[in-house]
Legacy VTK file of the C-alpha trace (Angstrom):
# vtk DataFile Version 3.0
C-alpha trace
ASCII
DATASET POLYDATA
POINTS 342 float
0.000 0.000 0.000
1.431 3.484 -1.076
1.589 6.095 1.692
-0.071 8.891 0.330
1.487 11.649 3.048
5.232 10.097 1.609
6.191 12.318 -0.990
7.679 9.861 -3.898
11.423 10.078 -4.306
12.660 12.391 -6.995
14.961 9.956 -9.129
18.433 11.470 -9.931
20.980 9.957 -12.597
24.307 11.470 -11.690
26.491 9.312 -14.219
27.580 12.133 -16.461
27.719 14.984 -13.016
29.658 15.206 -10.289
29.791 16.019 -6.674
27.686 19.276 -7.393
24.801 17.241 -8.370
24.379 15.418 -4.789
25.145 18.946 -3.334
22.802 20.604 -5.587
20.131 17.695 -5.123
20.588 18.244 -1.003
20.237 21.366 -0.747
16.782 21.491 -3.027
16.054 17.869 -0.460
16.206 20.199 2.532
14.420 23.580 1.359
11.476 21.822 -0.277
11.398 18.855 1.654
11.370 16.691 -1.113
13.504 13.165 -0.932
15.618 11.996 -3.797
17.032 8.902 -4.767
20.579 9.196 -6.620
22.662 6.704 -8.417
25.644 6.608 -10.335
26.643 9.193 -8.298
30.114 10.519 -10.090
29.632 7.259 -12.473
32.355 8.215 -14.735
35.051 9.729 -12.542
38.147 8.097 -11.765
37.285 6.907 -8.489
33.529 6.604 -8.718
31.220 6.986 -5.843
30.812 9.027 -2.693
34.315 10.424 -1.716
34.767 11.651 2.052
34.053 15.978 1.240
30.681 14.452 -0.047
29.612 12.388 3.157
30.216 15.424 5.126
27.918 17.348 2.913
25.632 14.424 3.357
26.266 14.362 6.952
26.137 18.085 7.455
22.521 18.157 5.807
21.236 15.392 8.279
22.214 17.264 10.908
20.545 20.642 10.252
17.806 18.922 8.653
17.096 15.945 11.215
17.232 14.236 7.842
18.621 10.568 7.029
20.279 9.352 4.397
20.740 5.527 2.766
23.778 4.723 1.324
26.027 7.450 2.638
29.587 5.137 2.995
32.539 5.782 1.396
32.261 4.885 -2.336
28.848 4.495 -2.582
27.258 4.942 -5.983
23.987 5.297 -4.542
22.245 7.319 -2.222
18.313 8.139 -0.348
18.141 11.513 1.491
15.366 12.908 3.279
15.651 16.071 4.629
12.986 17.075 8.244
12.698 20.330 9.689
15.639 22.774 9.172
16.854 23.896 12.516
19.299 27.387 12.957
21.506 26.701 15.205
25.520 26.346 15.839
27.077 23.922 14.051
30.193 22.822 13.131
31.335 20.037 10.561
34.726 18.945 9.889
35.730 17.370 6.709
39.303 15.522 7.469
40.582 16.451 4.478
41.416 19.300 1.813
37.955 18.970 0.674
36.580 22.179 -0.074
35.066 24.135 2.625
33.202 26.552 0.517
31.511 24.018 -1.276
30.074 22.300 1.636
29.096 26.419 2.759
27.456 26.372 -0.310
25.523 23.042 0.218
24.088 24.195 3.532
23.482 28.482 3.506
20.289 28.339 1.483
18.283 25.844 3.674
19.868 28.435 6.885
19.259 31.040 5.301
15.083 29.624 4.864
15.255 28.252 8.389
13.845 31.067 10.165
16.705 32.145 12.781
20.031 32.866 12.806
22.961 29.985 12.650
26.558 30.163 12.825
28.996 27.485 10.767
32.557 26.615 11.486
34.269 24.585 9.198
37.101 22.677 8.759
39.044 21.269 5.970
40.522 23.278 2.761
39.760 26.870 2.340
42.344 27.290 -1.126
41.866 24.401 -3.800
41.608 23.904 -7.106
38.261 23.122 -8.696
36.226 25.248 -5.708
35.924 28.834 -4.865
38.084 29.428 -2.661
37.318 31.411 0.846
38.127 34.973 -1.137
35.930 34.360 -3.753
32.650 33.624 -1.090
33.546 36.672 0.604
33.753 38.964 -2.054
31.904 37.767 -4.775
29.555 35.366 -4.370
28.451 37.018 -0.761
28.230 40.113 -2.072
26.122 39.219 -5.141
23.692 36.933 -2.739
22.949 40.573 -0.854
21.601 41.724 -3.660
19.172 38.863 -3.163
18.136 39.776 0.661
20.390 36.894 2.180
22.749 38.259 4.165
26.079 36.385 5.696
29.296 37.201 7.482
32.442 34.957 6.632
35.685 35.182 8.440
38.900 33.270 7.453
40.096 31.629 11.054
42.827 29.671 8.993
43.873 28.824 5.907
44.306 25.650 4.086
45.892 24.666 0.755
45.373 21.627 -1.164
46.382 18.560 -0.141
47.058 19.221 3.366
43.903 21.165 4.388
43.355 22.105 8.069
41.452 25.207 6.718
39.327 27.106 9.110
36.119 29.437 8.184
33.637 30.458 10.486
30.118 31.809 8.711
27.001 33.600 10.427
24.015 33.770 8.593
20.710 36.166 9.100
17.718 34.592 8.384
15.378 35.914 5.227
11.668 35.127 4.040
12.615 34.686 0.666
15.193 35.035 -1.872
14.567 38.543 -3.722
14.702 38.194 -7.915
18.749 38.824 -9.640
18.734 40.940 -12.811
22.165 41.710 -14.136
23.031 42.779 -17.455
26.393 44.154 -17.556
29.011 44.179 -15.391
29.176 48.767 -15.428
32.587 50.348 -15.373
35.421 49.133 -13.243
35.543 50.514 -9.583
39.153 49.221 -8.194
41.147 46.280 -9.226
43.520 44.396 -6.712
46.063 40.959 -6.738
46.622 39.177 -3.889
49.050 36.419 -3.613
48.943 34.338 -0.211
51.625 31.816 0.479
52.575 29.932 3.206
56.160 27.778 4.009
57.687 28.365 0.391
60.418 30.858 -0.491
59.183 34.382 -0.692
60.886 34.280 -4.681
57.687 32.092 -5.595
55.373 34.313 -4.563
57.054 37.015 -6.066
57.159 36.036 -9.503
53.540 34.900 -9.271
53.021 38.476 -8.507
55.080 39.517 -11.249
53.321 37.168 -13.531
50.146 38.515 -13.036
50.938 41.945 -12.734
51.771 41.252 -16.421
48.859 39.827 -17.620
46.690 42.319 -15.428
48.230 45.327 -14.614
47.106 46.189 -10.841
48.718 49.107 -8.946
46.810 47.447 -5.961
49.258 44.252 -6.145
50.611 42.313 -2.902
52.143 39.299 -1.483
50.722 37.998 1.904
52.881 35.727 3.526
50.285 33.761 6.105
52.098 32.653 9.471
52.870 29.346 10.570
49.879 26.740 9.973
49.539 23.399 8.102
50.530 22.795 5.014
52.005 24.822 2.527
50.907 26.304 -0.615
50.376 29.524 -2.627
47.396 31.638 -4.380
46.488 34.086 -6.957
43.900 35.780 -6.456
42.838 38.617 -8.925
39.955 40.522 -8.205
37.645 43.213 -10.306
35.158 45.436 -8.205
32.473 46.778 -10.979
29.601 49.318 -10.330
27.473 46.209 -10.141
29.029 43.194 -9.364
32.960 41.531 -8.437
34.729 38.902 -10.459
37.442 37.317 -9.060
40.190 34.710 -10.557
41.829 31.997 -8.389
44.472 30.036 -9.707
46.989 27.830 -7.322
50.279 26.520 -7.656
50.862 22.801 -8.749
53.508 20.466 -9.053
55.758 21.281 -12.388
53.779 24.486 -12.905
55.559 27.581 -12.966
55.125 30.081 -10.562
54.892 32.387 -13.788
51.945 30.237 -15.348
50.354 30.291 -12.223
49.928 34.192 -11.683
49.589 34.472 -15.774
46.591 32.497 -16.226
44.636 34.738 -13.262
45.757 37.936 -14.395
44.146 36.591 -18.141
41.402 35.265 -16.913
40.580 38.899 -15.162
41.872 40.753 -18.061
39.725 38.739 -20.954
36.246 39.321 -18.358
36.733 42.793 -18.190
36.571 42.982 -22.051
32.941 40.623 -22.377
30.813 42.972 -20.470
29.434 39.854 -19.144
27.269 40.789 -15.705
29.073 37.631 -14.200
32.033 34.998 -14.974
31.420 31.391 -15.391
31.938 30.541 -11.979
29.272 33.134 -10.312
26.618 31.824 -13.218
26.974 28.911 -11.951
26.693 29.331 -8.402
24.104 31.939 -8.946
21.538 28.897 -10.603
20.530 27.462 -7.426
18.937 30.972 -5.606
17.524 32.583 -8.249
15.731 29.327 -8.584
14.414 29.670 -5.160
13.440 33.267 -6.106
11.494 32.084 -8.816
13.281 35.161 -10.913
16.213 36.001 -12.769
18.236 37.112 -15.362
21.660 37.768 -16.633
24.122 37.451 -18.913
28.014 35.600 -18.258
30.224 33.986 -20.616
29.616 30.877 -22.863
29.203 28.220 -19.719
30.687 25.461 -19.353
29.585 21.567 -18.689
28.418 22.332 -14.812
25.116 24.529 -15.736
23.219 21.775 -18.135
24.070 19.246 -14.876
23.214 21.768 -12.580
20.054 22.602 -13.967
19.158 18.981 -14.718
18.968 18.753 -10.903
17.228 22.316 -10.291
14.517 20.945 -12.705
14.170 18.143 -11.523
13.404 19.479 -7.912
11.168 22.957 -9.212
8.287 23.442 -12.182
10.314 25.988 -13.838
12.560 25.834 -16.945
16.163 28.066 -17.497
16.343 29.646 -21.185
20.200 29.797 -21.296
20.949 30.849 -25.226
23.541 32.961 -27.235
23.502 36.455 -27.257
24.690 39.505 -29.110
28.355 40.486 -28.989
29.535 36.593 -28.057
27.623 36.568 -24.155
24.932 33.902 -23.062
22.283 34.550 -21.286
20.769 33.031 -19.001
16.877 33.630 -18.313
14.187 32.601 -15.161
10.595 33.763 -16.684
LINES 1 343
342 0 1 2 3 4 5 6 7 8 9 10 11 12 13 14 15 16 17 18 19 20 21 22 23 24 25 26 27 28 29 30 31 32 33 34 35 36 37 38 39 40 41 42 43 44 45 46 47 48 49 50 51 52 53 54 55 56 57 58 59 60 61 62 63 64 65 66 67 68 69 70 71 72 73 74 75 76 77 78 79 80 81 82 83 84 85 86 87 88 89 90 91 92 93 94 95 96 97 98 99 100 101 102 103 104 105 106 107 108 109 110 111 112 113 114 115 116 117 118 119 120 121 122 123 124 125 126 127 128 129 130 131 132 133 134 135 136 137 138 139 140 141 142 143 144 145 146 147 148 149 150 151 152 153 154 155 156 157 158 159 160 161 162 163 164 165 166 167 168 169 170 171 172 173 174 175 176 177 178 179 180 181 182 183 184 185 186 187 188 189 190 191 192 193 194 195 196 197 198 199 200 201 202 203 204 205 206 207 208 209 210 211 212 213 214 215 216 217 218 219 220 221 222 223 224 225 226 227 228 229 230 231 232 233 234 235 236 237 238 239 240 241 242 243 244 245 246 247 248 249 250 251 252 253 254 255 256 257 258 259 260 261 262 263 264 265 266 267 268 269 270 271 272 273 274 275 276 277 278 279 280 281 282 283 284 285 286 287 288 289 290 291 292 293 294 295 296 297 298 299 300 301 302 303 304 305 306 307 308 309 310 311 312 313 314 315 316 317 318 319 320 321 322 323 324 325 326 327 328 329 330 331 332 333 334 335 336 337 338 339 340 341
């Protein structure tokens, strides 16, 4: 017999996604209160299944949710959440890792920022890695552009952590809000103050310079600084190249890797600043992206970013899935995309 006050899971192929999907897919679980089934979760990565930054996210959502989850062990391909009632609160989540703090941020501040009262997060693991926005990026672009949609959140950097080594700390408070307020953003206005940053930590102070140097190049940035961090796990070094606009902030993060020059490194940020600024995109890929999720919840949006890349259609797939409303994302004039919430 089919329990009628059981709403029926939401069923969620994740074969050709990754870990955004299940963190897209939770989030969505634990504002609507709808429960998903997922399987093939990261079917066609290298190490397939659930990796240990995703079963904190998992865990992390059962916790402020009173939610439970099937299937959440390490390298799991398949997975049953259902989310409760959101509680604010305190809360702090660990991941044991360099997984990505601002991801698993990401995963919980709608559903806290819907919950009524005001919560706090601390959070452990890596605040500076590759393939996540790192803590600089939350706290000056993606924070600031959420504003604009009435949620509201202080971050502060209590340590940092590079890739692999993590040990990152960032502590969050969130105000509550009724409702996510609708984004419309069609061009990015005139430039307000550029800046580079490069943090580093236990390398010599040469590396950092010629990142500097690098980017300084590619960007040119009177604002321009090293920022050597004291004493703290790990080591590791950042570029981090940041345009404030009349209307929004785009910021590129690049990191340094093994057998990649400290000159490639602070080269492909300053570019990556230096080819936005002459789109007149609203937003950069990365923002779009993260911007998908709220403006869903607002029921209204528009703006326009670069061509986007193989994230949005998954991200959207989910979104859909979750919420009767459709993106238009389509080319427009002068080489942009936009991307449309009727």
């Amino acid at each position: 017999m089919i329990d009628m006050k059981t709403p029926s899971l939401i069923q969620l192929d994740s074969c050709e996604g990754g870990g955004q999907m299940l963190r897209t897919a939770l989030t969505l679980a634990m504002v609507t209160g709808q429960p998903f089934r997922m399987t093939n979760i990261r079917g066609k990565r290298r190490k397939p299944g659930l990796m240990r930054q995703h079963l904190t996210c998992v865990k992390a959502a059962c916790e402020i949710s009173s939610g439970v989850a099937d299937g959440a062990e390490p390298g799991s391909t398949e997975l049953v959440f259902r989310a409760g009632k959101v509680n604010p609160g305190c809360y702090e989540f660990a991941i044991g890792t360099a997984g990505s703090t601002g991801l698993l941020l990401q995963t919980l501040l709608p559903a806290l920022w819907l919950a009524g009262g005001p919560s706090t997060l601390r959070l452990t693991g890596g605040t500076h890695n590759p393939l996540a926005p790192p803590f600089d990026f939350l706290d000056r672009s993606f924070l600031p552009a959420m504003a604009r949609m009435g949620a509201r959140a202080e971050l502060c950097l209590i340590e940092t952590g590079f890739a692999p080594t993590g040990g990152g700390i960032i502590e969050c408070r969130i105000d509550p809000t009724p409702a996510f307020t609708p984004f419309h953003l069609t061009d990015h206005g005139s430039v307000k103050s550029t800046r580079i940053r490069v943090p580093f930590r236990s390398l010599p102070n040469s590396i950092a310079d010629r990142v500097l140097a690098a980017a300084c190049e590619a960007f040119p940035c009177e604002d321009a600084a090293v920022v050597e961090l004291s004493a703290g796990p790990g080591q590791g070094v950042a570029c981090l190249v940041e345009a404030e606009f009349e209307h929004s902030t785009e910021m590129a993060c690049t990191f340094g890797e093994m057998n990649v020059s400290a000159e490639k490194v602070g080269r492909r940020a300053g570019k990556m600043i230096h080819d936005f600024t002459q789109t007149g995109a609203a937003i950069g890929r990365n923002l779009a992206d993260q911007l998908l999720l709220p403006i869903a919840l607002a029921g209204e949006g528009s703006f326009t970013t670069m061509k986007p890349d193989e994230h949005v259609p998954t991200n959207v797939s989910v979104i859909e899935a979750f919420l009767p409303l459709r993106f238009q994302i389509a080319p427009a004039k002068g080489g942009l995309w936009s991307v449309c919430l009727p």
